[in-house]
N, CA, C and O atoms as a GROMACS GRO file, in nm:
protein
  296
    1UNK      N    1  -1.968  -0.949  -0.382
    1UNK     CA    2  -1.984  -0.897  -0.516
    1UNK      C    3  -2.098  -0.794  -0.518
    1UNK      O    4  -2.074  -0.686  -0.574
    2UNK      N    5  -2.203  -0.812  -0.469
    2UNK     CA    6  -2.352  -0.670  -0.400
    2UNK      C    7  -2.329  -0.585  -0.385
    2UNK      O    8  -2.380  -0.481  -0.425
    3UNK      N    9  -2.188  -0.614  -0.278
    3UNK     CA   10  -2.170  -0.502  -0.206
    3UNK      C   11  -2.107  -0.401  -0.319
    3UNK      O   12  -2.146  -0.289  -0.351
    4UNK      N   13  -1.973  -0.492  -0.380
    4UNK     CA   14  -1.898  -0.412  -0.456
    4UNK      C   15  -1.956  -0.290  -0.537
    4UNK      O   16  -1.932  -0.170  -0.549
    5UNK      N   17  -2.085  -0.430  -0.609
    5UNK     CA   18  -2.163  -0.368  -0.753
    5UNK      C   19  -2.236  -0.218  -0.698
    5UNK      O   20  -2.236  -0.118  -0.770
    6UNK      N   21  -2.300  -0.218  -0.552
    6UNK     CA   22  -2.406  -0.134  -0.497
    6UNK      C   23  -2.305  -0.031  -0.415
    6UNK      O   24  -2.366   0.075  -0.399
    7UNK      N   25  -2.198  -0.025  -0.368
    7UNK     CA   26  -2.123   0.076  -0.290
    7UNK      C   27  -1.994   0.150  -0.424
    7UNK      O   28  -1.958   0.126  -0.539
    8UNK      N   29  -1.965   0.247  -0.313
    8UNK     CA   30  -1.805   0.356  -0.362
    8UNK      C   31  -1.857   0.406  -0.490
    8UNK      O   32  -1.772   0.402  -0.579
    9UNK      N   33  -1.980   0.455  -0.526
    9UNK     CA   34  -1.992   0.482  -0.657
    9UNK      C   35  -1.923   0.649  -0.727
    9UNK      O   36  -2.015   0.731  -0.729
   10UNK      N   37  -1.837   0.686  -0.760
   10UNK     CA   38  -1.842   0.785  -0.772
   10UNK      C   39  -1.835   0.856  -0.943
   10UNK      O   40  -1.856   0.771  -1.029
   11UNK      N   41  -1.814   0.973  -0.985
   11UNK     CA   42  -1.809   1.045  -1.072
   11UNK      C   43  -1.776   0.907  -1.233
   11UNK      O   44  -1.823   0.832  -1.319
   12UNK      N   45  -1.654   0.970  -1.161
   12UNK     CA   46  -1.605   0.841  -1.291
   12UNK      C   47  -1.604   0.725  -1.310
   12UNK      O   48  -1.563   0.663  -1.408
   13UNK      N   49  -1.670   0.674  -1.171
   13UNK     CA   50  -1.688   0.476  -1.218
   13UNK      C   51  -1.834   0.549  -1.270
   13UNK      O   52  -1.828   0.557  -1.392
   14UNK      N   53  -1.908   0.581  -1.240
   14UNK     CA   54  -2.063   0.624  -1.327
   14UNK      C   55  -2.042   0.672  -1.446
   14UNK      O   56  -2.131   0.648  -1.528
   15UNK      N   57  -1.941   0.739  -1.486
   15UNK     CA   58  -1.909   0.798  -1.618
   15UNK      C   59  -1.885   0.661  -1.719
   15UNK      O   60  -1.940   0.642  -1.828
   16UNK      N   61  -1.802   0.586  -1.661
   16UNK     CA   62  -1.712   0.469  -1.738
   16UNK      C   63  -1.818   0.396  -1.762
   16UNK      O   64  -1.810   0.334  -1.868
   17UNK      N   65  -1.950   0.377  -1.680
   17UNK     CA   66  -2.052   0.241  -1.699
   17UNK      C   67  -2.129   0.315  -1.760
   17UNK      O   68  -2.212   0.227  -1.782
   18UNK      N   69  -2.186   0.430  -1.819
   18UNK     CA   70  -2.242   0.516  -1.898
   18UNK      C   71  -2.220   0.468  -2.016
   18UNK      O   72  -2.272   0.385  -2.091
   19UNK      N   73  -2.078   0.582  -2.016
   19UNK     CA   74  -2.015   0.534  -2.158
   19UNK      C   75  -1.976   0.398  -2.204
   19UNK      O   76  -1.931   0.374  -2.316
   20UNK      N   77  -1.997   0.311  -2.107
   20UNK     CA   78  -1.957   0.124  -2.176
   20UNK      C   79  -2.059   0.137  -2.279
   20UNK      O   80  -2.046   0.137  -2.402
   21UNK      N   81  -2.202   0.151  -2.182
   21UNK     CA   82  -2.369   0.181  -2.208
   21UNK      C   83  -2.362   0.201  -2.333
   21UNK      O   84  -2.373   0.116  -2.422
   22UNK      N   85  -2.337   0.341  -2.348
   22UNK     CA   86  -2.353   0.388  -2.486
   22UNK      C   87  -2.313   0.308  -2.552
   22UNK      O   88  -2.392   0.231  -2.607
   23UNK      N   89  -2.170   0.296  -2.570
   23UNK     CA   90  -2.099   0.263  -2.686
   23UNK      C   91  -2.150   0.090  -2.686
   23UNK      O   92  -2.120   0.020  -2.783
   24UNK      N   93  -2.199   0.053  -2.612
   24UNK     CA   94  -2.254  -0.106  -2.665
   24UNK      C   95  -2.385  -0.078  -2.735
   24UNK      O   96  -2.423  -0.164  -2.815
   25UNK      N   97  -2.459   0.025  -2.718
   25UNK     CA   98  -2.576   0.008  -2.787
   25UNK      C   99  -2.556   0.075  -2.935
   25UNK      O  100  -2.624   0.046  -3.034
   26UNK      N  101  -2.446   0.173  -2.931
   26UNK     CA  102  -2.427   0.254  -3.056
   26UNK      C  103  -2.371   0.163  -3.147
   26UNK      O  104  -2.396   0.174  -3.267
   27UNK      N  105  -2.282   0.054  -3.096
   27UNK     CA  106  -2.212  -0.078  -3.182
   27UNK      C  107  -2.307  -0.167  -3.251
   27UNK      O  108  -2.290  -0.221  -3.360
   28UNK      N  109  -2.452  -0.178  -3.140
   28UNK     CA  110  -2.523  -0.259  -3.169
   28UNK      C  111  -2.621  -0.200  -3.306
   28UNK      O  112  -2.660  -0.255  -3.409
   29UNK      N  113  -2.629  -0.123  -3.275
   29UNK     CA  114  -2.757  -0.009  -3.385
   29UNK      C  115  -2.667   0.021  -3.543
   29UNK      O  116  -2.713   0.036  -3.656
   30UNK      N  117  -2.534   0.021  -3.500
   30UNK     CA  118  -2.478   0.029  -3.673
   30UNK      C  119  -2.418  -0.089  -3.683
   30UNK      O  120  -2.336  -0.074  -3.773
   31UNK      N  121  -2.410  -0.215  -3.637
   31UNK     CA  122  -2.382  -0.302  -3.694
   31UNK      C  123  -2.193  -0.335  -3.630
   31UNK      O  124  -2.133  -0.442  -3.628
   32UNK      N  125  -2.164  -0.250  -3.602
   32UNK     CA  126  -2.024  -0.248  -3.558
   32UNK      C  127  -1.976  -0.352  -3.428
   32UNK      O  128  -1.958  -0.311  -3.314
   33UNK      N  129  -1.961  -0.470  -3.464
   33UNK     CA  130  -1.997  -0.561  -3.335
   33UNK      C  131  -1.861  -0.595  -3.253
   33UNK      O  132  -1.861  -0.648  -3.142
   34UNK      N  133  -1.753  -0.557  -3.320
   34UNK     CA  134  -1.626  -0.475  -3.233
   34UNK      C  135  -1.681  -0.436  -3.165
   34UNK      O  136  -1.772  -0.509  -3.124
   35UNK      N  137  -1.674  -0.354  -3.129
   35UNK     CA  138  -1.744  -0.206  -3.065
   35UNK      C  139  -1.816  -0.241  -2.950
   35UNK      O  140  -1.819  -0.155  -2.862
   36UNK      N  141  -1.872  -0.344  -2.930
   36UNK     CA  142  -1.894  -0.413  -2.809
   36UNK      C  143  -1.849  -0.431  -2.766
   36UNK      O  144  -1.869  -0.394  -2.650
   37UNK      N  145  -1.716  -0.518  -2.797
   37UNK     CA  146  -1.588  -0.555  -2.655
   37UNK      C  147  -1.542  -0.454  -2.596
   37UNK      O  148  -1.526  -0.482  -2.477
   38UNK      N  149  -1.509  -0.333  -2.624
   38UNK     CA  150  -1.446  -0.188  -2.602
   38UNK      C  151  -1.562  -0.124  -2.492
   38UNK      O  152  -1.532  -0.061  -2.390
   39UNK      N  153  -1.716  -0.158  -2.545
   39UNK     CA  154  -1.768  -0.085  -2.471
   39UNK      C  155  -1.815  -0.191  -2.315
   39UNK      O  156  -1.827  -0.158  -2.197
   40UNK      N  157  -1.826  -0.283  -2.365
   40UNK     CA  158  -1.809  -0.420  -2.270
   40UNK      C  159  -1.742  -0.405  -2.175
   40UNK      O  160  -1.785  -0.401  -2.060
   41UNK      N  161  -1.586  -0.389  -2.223
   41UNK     CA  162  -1.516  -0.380  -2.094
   41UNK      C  163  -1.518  -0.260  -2.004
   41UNK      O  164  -1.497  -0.262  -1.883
   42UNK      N  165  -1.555  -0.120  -2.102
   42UNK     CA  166  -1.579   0.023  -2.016
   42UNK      C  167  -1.683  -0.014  -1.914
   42UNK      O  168  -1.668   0.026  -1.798
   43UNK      N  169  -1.789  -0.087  -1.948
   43UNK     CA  170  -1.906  -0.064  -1.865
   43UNK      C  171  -1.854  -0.138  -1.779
   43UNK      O  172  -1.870  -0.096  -1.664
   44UNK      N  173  -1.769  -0.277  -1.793
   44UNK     CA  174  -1.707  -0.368  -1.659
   44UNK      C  175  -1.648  -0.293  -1.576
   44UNK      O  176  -1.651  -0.327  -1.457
   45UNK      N  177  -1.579  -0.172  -1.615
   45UNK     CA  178  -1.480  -0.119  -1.539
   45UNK      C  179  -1.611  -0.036  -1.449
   45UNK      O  180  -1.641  -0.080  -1.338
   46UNK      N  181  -1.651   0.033  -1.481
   46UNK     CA  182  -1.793   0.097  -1.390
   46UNK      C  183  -1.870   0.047  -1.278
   46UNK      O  184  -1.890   0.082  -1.162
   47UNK      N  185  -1.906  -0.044  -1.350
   47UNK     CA  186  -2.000  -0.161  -1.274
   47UNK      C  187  -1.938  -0.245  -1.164
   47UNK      O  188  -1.977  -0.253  -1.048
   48UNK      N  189  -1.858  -0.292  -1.208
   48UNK     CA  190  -1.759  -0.350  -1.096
   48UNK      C  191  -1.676  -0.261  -1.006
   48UNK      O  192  -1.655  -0.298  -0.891
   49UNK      N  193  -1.638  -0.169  -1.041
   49UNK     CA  194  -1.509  -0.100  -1.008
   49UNK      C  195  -1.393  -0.142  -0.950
   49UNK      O  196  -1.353  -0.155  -0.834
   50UNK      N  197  -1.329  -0.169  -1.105
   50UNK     CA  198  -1.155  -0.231  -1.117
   50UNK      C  199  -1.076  -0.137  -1.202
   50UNK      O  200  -1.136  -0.079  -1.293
   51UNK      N  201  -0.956  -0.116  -1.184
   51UNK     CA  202  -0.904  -0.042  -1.290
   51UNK      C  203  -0.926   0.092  -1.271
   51UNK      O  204  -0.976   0.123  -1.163
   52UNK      N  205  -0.894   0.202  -1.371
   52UNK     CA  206  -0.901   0.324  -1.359
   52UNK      C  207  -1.066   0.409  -1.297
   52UNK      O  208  -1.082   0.522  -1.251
   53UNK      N  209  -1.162   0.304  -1.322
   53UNK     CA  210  -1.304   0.344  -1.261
   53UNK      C  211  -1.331   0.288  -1.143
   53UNK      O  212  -1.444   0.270  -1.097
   54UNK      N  213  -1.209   0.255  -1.084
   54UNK     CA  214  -1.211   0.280  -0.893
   54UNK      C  215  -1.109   0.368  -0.832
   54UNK      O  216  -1.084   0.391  -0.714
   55UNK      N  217  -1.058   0.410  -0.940
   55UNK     CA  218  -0.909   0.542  -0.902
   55UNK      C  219  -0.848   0.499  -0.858
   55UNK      O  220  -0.833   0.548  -0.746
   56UNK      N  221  -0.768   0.392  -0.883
   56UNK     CA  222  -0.633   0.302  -0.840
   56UNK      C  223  -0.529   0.320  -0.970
   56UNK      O  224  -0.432   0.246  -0.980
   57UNK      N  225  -0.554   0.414  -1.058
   57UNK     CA  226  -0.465   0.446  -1.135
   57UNK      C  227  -0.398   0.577  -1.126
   57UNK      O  228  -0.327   0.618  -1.218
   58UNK      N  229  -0.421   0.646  -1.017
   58UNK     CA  230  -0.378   0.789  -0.946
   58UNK      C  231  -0.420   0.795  -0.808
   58UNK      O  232  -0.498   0.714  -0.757
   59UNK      N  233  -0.347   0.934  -0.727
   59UNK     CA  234  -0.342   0.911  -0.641
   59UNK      C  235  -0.324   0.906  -0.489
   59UNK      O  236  -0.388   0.948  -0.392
   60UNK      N  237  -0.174   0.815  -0.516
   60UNK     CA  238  -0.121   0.728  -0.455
   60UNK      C  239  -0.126   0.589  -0.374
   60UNK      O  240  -0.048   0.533  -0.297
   61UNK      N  241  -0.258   0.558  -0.426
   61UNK     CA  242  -0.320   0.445  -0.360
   61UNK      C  243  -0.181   0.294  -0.399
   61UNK      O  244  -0.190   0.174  -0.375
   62UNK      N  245  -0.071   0.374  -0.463
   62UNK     CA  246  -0.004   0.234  -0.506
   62UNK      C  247   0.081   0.253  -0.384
   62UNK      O  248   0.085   0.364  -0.332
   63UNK      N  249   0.158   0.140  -0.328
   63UNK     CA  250   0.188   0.177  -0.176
   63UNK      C  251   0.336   0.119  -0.258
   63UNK      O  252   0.335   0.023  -0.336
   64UNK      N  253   0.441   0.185  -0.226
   64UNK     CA  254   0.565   0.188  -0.258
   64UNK      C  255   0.646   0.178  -0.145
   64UNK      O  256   0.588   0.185  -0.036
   65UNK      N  257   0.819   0.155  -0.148
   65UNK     CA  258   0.885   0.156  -0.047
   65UNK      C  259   1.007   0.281  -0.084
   65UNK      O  260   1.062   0.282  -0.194
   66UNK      N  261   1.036   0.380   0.021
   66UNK     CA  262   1.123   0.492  -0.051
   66UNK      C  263   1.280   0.447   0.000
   66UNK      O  264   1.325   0.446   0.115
   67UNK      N  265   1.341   0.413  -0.121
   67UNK     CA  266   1.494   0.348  -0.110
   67UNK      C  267   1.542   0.358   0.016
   67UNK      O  268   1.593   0.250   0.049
   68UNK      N  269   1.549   0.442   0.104
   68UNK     CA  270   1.624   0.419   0.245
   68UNK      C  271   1.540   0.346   0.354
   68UNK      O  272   1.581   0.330   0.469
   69UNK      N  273   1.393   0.294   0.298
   69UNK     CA  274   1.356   0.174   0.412
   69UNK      C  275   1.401   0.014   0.354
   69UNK      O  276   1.377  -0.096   0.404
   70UNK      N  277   1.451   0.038   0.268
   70UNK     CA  278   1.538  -0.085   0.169
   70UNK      C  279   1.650  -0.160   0.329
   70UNK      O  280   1.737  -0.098   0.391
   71UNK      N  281   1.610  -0.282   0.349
   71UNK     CA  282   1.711  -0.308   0.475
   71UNK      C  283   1.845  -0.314   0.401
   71UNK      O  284   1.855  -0.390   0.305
   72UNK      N  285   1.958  -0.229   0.444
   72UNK     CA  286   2.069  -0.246   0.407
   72UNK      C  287   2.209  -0.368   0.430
   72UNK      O  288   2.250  -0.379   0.546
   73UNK      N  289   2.264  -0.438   0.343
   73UNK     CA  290   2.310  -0.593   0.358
   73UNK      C  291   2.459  -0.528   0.395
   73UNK      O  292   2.500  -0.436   0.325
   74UNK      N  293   2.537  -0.578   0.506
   74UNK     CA  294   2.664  -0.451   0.559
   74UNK      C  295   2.768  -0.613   0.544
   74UNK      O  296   2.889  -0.611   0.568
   0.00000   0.00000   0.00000
């Protein structure tokens, strides 16, 4: 989990744990306590890096099979 939290940091997992940042303290300062879970989970996505703030949502990191390695049943 160290490793995870302390390595691969790049552009947009730092962007995503920023903006969790913000938007939990901006929720907190007007009262808007929604506004925490939303920014809660942005900063999880950063901090941890799962989801679109480790770039596993583009790509091609999704590993697919292209129809003709499909074993064919004769």
């Amino acid at each position: 989990m160290k490793q995870r939290i302390l390595t691969g940091w790049t552009f947009s997992r730092a962007l995503y744990a920023f903006m969790g940042i913000a938007i939990i303290i901006q929720s907190v300062v007007q009262h808007e306590w929604i506004g925490i879970l939303l920014g809660g989970y942005l900063a999880a996505m950063g901090v941890f890096g799962f989801g679109c703030a480790a770039g596993n949502c583009f790509g091609g990191s999704c590993n697919t099979k292209n129809p003709s390695e499909y074993s064919k049943i004769d």
